[in-house]
mmCIF file as gemmi writes it, N, C-alpha and C atoms, coordinates in Angstrom:
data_model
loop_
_atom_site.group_PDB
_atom_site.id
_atom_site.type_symbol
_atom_site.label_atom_id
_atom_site.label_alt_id
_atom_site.label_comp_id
_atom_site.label_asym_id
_atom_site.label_entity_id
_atom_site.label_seq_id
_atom_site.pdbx_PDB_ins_code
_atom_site.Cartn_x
_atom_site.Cartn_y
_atom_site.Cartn_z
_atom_site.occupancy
_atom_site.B_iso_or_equiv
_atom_site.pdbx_formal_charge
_atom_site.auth_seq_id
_atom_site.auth_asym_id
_atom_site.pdbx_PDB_model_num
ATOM 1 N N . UNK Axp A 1 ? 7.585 8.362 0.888 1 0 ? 1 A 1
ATOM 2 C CA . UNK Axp A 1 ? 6.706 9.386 1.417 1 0 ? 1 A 1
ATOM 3 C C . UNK Axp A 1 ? 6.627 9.205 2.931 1 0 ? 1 A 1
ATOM 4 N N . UNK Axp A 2 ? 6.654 10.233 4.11 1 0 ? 2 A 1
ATOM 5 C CA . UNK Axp A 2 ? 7.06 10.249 5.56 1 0 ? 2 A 1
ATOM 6 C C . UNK Axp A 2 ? 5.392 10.172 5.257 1 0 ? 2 A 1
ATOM 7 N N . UNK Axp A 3 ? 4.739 9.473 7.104 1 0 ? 3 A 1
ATOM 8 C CA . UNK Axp A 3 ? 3.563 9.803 7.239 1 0 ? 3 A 1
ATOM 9 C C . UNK Axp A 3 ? 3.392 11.224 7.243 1 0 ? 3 A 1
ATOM 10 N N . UNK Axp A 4 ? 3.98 12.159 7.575 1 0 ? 4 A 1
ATOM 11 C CA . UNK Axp A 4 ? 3.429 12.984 7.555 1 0 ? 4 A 1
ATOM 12 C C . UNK Axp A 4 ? 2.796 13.754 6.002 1 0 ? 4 A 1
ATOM 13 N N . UNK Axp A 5 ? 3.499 13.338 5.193 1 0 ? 5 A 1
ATOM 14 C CA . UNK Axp A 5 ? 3.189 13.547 3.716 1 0 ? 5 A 1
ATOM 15 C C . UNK Axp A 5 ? 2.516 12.984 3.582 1 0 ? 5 A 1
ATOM 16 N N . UNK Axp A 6 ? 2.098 11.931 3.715 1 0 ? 6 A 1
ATOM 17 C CA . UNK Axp A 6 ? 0.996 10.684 3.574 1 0 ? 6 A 1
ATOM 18 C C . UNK Axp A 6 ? -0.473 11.786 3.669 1 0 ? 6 A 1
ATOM 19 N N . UNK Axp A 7 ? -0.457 12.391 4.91 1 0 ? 7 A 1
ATOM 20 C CA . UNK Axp A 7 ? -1.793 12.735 5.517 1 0 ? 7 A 1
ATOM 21 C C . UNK Axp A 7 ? -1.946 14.069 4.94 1 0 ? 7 A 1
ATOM 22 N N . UNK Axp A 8 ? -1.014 14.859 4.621 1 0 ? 8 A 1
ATOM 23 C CA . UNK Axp A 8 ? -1.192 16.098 3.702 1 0 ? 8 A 1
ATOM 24 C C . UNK Axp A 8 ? -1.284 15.813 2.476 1 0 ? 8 A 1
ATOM 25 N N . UNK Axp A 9 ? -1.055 14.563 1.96 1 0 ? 9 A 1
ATOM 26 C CA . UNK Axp A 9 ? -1.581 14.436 0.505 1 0 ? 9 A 1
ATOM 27 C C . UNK Axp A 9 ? -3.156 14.022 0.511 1 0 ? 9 A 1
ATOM 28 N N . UNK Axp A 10 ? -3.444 13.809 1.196 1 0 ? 10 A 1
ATOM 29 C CA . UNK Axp A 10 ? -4.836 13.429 1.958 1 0 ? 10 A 1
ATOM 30 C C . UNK Axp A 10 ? -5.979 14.183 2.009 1 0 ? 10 A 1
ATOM 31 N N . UNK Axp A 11 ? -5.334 15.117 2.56 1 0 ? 11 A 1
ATOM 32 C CA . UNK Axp A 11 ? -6.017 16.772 3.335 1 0 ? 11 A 1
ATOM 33 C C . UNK Axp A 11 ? -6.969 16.022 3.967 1 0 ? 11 A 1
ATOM 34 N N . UNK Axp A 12 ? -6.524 15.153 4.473 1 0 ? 12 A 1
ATOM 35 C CA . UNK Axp A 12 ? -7.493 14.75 6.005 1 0 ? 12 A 1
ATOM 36 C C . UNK Axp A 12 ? -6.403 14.656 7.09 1 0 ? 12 A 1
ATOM 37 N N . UNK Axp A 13 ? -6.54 14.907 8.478 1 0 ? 13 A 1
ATOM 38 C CA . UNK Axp A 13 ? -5.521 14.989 9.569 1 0 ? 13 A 1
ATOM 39 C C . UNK Axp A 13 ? -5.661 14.057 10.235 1 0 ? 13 A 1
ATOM 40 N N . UNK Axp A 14 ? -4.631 13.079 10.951 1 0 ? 14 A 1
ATOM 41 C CA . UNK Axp A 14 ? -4.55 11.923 11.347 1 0 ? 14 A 1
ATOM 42 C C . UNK Axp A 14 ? -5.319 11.829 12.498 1 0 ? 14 A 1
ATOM 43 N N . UNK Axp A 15 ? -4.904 12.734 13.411 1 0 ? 15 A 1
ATOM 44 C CA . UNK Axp A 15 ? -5.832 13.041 14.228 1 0 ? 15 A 1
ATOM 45 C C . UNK Axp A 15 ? -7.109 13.4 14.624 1 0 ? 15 A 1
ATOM 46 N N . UNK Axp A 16 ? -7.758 13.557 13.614 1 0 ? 16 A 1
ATOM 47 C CA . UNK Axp A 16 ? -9.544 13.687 13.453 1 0 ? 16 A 1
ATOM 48 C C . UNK Axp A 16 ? -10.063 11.67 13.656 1 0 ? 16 A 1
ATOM 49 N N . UNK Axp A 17 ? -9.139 10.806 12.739 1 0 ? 17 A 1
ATOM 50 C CA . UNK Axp A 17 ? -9.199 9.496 13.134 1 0 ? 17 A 1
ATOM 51 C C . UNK Axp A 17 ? -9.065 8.655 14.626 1 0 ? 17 A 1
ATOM 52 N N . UNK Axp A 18 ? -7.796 9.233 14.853 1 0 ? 18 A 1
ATOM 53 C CA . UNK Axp A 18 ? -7.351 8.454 16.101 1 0 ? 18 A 1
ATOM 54 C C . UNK Axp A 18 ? -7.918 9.128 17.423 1 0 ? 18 A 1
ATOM 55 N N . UNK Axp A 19 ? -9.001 10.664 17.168 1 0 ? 19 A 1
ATOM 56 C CA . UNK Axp A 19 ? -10.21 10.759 18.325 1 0 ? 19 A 1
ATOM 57 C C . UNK Axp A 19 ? -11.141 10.207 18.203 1 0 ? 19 A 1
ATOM 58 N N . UNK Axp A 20 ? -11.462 9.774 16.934 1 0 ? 20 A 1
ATOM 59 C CA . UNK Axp A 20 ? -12.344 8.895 16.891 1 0 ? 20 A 1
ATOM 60 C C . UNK Axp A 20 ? -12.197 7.635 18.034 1 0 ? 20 A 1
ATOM 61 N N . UNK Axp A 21 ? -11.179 7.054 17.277 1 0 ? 21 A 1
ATOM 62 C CA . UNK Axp A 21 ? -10.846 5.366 17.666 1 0 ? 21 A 1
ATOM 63 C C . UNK Axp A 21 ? -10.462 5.737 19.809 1 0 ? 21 A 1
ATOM 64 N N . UNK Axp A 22 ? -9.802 7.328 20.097 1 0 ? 22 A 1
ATOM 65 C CA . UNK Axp A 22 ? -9.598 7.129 21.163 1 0 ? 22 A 1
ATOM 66 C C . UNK Axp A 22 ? -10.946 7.327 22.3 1 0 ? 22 A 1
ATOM 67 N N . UNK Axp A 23 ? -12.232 7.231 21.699 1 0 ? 23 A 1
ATOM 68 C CA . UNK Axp A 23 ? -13.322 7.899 22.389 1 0 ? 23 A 1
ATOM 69 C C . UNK Axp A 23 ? -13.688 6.865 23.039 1 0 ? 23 A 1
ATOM 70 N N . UNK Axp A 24 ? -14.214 6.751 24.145 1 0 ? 24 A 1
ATOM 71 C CA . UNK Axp A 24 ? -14.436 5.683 25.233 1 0 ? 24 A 1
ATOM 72 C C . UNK Axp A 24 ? -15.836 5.045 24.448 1 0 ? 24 A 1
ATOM 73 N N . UNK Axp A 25 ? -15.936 3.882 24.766 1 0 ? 25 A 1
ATOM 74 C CA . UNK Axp A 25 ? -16.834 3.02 23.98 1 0 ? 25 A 1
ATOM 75 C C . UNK Axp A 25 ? -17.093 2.453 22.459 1 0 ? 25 A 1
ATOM 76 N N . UNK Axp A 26 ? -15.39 3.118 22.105 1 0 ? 26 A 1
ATOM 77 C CA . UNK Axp A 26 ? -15.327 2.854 20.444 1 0 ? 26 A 1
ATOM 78 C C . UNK Axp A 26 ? -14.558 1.65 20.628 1 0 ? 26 A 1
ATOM 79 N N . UNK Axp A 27 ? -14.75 0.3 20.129 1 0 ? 27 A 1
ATOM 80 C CA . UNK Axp A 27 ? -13.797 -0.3 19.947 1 0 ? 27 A 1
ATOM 81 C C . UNK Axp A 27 ? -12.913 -0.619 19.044 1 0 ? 27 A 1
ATOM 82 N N . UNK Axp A 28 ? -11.662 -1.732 18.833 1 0 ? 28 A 1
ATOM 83 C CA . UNK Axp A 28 ? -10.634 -1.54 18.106 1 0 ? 28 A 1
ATOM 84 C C . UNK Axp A 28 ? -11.445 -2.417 16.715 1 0 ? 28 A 1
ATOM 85 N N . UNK Axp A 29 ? -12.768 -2.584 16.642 1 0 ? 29 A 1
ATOM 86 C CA . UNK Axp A 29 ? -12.998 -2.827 15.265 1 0 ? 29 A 1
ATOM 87 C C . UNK Axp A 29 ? -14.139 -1.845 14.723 1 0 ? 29 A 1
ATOM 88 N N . UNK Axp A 30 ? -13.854 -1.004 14.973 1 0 ? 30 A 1
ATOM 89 C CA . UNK Axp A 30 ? -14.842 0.467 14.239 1 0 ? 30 A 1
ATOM 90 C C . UNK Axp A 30 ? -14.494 0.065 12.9 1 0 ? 30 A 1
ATOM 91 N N . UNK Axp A 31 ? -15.763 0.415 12.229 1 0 ? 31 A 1
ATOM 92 C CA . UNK Axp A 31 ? -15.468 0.816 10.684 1 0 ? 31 A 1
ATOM 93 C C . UNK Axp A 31 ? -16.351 1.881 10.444 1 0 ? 31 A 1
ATOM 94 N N . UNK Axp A 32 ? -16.002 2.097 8.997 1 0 ? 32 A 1
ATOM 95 C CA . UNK Axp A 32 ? -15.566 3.506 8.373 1 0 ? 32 A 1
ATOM 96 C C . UNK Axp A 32 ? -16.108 2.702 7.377 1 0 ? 32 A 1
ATOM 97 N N . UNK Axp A 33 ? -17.585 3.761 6.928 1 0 ? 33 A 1
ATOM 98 C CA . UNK Axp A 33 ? -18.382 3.256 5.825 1 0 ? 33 A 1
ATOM 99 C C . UNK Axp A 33 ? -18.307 4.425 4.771 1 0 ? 33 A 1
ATOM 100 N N . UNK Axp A 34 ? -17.323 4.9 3.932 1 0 ? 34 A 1
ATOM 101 C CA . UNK Axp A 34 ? -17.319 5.718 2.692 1 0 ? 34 A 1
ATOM 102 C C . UNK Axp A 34 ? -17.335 6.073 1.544 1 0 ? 34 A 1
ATOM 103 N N . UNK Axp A 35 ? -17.643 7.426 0.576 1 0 ? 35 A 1
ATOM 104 C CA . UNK Axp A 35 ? -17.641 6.66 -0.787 1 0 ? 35 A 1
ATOM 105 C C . UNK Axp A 35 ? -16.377 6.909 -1.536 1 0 ? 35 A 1
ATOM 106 N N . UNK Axp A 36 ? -15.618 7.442 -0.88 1 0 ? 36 A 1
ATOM 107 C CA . UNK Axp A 36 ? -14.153 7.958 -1.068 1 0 ? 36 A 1
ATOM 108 C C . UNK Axp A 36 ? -13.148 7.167 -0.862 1 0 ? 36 A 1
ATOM 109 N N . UNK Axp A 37 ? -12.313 6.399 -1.77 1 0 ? 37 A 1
ATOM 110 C CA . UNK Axp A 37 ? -11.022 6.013 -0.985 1 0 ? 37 A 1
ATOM 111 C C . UNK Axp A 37 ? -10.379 6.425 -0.252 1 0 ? 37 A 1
ATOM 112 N N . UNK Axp A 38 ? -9.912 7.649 -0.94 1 0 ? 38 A 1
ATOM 113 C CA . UNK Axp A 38 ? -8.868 8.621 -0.049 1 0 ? 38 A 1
ATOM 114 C C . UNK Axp A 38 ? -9.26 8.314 1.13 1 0 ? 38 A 1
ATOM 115 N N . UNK Axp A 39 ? -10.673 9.119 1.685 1 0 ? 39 A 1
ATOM 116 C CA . UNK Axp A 39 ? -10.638 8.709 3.277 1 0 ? 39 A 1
ATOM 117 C C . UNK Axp A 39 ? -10.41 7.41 3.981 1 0 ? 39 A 1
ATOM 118 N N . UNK Axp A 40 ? -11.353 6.764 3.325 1 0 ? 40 A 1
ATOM 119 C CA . UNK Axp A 40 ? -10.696 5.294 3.625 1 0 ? 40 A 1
ATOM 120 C C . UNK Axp A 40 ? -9.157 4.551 3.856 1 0 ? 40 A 1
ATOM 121 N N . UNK Axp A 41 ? -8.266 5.257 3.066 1 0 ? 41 A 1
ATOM 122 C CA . UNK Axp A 41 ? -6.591 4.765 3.04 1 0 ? 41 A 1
ATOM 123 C C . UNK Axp A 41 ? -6.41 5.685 4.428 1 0 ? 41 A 1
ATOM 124 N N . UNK Axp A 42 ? -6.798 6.947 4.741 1 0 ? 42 A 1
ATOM 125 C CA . UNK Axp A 42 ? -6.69 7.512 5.88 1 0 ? 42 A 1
ATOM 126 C C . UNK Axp A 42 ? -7.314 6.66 7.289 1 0 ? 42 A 1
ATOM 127 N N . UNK Axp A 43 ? -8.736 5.957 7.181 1 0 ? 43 A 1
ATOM 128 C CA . UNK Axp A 43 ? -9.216 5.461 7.894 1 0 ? 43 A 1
ATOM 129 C C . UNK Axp A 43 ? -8.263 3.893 8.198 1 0 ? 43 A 1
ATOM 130 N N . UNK Axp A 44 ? -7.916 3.857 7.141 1 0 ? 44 A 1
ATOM 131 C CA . UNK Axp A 44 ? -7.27 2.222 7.439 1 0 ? 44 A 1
ATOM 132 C C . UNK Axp A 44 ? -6.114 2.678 8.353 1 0 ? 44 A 1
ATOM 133 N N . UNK Axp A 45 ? -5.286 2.865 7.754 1 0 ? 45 A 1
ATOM 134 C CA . UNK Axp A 45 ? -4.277 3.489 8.064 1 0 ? 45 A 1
ATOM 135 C C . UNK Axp A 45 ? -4.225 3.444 9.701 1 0 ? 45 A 1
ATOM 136 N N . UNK Axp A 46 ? -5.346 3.933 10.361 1 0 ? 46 A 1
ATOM 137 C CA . UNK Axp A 46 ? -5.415 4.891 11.329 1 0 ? 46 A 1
ATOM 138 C C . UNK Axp A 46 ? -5.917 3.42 12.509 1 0 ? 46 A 1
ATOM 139 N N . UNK Axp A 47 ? -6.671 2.578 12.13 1 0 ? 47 A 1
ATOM 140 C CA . UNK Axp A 47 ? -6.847 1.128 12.384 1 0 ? 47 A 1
ATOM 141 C C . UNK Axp A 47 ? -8.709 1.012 12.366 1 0 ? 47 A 1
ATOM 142 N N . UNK Axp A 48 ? -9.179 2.082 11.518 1 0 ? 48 A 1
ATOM 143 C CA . UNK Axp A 48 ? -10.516 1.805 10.986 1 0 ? 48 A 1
ATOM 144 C C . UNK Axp A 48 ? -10.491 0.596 10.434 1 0 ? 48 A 1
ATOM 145 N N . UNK Axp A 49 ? -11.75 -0.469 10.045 1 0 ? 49 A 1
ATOM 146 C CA . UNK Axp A 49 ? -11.947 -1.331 9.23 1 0 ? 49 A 1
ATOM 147 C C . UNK Axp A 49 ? -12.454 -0.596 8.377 1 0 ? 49 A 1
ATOM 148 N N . UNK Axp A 50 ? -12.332 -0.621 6.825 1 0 ? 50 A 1
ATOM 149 C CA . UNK Axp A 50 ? -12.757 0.528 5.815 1 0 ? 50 A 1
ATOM 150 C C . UNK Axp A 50 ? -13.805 -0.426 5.021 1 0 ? 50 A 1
ATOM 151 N N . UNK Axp A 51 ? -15.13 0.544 4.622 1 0 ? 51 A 1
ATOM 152 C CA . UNK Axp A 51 ? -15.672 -0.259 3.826 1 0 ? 51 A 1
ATOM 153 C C . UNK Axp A 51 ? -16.703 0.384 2.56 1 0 ? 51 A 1
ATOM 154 N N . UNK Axp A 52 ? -16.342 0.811 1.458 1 0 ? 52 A 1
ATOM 155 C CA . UNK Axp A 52 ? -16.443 1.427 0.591 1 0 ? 52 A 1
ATOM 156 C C . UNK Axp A 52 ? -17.943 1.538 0.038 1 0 ? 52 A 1
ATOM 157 N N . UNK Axp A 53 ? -18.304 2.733 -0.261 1 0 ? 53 A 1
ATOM 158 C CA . UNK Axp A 53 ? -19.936 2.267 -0.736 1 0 ? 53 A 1
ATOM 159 C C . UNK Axp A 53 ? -19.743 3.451 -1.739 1 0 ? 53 A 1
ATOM 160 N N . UNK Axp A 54 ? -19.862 2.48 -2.978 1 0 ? 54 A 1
ATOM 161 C CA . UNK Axp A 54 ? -19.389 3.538 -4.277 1 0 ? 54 A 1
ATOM 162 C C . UNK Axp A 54 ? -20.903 4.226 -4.662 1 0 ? 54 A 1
ATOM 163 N N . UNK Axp A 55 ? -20.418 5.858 -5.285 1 0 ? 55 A 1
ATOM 164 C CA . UNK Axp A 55 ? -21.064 6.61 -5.63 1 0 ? 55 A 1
ATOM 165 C C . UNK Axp A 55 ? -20.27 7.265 -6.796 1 0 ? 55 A 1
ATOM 166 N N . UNK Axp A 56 ? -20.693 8.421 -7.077 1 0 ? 56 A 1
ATOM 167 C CA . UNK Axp A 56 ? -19.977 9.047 -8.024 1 0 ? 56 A 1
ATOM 168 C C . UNK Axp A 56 ? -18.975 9.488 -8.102 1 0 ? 56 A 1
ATOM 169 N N . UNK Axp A 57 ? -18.517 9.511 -6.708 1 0 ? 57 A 1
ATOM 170 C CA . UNK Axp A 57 ? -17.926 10.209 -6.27 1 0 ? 57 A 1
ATOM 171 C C . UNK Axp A 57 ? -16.438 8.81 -6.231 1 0 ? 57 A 1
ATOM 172 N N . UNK Axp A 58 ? -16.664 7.769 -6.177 1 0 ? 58 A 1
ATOM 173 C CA . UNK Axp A 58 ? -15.533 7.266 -5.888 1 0 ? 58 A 1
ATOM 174 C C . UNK Axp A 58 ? -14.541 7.011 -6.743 1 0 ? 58 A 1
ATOM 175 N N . UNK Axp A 59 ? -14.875 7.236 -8.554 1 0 ? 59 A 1
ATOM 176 C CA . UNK Axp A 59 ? -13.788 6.858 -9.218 1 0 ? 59 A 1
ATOM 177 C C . UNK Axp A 59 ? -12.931 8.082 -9.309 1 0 ? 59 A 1
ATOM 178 N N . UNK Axp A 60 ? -13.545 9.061 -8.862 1 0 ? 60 A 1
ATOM 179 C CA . UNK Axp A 60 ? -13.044 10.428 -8.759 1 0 ? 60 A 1
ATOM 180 C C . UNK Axp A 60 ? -11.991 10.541 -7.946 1 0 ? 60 A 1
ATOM 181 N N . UNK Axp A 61 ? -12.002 9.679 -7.015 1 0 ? 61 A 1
ATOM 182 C CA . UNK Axp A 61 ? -11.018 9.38 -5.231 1 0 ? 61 A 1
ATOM 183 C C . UNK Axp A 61 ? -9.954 8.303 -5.168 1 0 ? 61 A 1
ATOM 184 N N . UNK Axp A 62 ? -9.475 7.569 -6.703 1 0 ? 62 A 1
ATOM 185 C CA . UNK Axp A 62 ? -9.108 6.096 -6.359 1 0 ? 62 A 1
ATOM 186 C C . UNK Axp A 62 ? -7.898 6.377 -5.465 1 0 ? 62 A 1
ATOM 187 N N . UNK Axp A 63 ? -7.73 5.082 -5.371 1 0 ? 63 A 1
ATOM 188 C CA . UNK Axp A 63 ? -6.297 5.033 -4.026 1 0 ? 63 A 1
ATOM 189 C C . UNK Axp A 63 ? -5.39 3.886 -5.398 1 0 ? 63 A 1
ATOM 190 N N . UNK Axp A 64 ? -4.516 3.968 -5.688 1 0 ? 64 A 1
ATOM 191 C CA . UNK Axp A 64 ? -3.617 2.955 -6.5 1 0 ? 64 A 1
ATOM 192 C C . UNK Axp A 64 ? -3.201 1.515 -4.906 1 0 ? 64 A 1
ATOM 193 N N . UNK Axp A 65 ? -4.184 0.447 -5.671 1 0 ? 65 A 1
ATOM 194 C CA . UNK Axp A 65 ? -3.617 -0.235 -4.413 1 0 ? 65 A 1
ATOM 195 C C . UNK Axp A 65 ? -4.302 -0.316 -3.166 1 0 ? 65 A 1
ATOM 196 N N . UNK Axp A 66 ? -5.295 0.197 -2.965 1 0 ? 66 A 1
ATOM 197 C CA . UNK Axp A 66 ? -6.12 0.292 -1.899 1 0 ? 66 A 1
ATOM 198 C C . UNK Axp A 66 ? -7.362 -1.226 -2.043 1 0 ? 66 A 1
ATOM 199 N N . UNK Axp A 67 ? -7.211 -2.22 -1.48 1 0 ? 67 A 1
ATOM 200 C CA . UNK Axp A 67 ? -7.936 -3.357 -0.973 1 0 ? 67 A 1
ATOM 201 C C . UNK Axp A 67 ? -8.967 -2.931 0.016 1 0 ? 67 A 1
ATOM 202 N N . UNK Axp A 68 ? -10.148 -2.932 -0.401 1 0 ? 68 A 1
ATOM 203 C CA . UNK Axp A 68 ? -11.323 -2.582 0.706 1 0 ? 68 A 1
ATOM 204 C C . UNK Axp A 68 ? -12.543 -3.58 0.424 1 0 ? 68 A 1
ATOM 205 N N . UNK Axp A 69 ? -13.307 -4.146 1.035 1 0 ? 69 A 1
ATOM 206 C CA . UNK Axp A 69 ? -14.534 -4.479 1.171 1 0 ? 69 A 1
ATOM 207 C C . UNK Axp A 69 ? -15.619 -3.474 0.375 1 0 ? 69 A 1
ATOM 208 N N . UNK Axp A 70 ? -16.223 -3.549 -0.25 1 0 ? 70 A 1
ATOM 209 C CA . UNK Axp A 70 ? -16.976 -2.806 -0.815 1 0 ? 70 A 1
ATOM 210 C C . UNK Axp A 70 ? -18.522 -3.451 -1.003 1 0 ? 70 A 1
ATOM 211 N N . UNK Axp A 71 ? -20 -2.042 -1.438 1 0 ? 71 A 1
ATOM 212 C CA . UNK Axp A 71 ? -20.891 -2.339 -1.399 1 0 ? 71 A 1
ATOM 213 C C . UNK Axp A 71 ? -21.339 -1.48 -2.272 1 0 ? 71 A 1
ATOM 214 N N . UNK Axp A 72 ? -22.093 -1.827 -3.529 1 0 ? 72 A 1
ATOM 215 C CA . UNK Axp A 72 ? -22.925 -1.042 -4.409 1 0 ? 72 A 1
ATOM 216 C C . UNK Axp A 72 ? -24.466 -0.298 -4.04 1 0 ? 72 A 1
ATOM 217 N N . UNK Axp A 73 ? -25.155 -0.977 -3.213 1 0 ? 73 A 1
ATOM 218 C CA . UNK Axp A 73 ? -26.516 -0.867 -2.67 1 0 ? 73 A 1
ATOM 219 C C . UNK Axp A 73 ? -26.712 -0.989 -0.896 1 0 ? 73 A 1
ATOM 220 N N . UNK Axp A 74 ? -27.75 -0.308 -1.061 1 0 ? 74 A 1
ATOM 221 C CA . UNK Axp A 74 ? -28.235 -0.606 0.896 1 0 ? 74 A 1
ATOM 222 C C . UNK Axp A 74 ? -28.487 -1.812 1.407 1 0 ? 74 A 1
ATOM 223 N N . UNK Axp A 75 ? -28.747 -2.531 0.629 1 0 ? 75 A 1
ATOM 224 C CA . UNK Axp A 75 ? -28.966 -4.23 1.326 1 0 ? 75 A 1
ATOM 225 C C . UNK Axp A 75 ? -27.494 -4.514 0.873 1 0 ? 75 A 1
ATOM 226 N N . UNK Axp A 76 ? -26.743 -4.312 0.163 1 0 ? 76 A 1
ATOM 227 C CA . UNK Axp A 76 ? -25.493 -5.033 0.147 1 0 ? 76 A 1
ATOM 228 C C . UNK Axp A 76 ? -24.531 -4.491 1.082 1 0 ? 76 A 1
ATOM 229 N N . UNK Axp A 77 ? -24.779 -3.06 1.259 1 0 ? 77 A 1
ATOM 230 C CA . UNK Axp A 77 ? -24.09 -2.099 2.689 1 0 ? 77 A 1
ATOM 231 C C . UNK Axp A 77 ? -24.04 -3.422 3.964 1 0 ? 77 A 1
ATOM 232 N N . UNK Axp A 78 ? -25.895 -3.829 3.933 1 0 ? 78 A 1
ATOM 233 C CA . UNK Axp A 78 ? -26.387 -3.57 5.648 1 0 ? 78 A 1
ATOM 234 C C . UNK Axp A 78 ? -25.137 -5.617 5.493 1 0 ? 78 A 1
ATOM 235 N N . UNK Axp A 79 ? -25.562 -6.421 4.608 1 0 ? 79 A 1
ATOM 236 C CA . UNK Axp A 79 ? -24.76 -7.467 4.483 1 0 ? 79 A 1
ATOM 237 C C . UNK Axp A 79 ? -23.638 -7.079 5.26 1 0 ? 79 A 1
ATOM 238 N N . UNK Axp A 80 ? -22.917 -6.407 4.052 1 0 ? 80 A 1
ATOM 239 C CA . UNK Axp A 80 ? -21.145 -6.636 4.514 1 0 ? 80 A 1
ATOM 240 C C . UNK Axp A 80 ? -20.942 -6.048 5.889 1 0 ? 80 A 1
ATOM 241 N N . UNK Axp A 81 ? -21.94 -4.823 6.49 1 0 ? 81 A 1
ATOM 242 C CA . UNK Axp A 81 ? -21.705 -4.407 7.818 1 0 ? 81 A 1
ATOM 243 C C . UNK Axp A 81 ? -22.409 -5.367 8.781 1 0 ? 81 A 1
ATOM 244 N N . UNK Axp A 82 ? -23.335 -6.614 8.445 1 0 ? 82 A 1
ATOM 245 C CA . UNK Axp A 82 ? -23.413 -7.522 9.3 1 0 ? 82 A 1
ATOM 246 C C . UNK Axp A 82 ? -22.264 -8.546 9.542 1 0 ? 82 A 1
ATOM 247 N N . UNK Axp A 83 ? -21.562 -9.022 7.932 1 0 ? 83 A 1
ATOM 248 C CA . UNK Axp A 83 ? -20.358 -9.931 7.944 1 0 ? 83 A 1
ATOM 249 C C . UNK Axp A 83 ? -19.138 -9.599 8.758 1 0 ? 83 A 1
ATOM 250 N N . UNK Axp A 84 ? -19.061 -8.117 8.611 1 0 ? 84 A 1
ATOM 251 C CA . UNK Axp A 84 ? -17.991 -7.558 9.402 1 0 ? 84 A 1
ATOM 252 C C . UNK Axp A 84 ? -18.289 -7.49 11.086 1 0 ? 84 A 1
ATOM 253 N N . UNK Axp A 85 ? -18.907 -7.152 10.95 1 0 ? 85 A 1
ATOM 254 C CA . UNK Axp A 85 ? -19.397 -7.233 12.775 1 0 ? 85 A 1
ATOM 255 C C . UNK Axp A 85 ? -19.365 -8.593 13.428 1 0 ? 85 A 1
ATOM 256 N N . UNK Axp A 86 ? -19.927 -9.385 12.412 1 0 ? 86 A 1
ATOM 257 C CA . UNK Axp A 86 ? -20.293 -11.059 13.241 1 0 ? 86 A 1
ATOM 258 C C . UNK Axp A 86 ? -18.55 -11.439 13.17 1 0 ? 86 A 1
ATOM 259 N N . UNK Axp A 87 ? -17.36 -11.116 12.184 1 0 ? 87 A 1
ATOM 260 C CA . UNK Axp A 87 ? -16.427 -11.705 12.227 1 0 ? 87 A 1
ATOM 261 C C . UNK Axp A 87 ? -15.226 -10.719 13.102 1 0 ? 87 A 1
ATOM 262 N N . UNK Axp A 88 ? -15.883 -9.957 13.802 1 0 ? 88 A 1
ATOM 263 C CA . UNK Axp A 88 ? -15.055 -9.133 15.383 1 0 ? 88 A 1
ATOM 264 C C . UNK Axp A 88 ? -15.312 -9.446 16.12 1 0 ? 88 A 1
ATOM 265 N N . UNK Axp A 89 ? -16.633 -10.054 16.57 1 0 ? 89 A 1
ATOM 266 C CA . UNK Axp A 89 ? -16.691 -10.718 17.55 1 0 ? 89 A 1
ATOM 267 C C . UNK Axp A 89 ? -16.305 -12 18.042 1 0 ? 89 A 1
């Protein structure tokens, strides 16, 4: 599969990511807190840190193969987005 198939199987555009990541004051360890894989394989991809917060919505979205950090609850969210932050710096 060419990236470009990659991102149309997606129906997210690569470029909605990489303005993100190119916006002045973003740095190269942004993450991407979602309940979707799909976006997430887009966000990784793109050099988001991805970090999954399942809802109903996510077995609906799987990625075959997609390795992410994940969080069931808001205190387990605010955790892994403290673990991740303290280990970029």
């Amino acid at each position: 599969m060419s990236t470009e198939e990659f991102w149309a199987a997606l129906g997210v555009g690569q470029s909605a990511y990489e303005a993100v990541l190119a916006h002045p004051g973003v740095s190269g360890s942004a993450v991407l807190v979602d309940d979707r894989p799909t976006n997430l394989a887009a966000a990784s991809a793109t050099g988001f840190r991805p970090v999954l917060f399942h809802s109903e919505d996510t077995a609906a979205n799987l990625v075959p193969g997609l390795e992410v950090t994940s969080a069931r609850s808001m205190p387990e969210l605010l955790e892994v987005l403290l673990a991740t932050h303290t280990s970029a710096v």
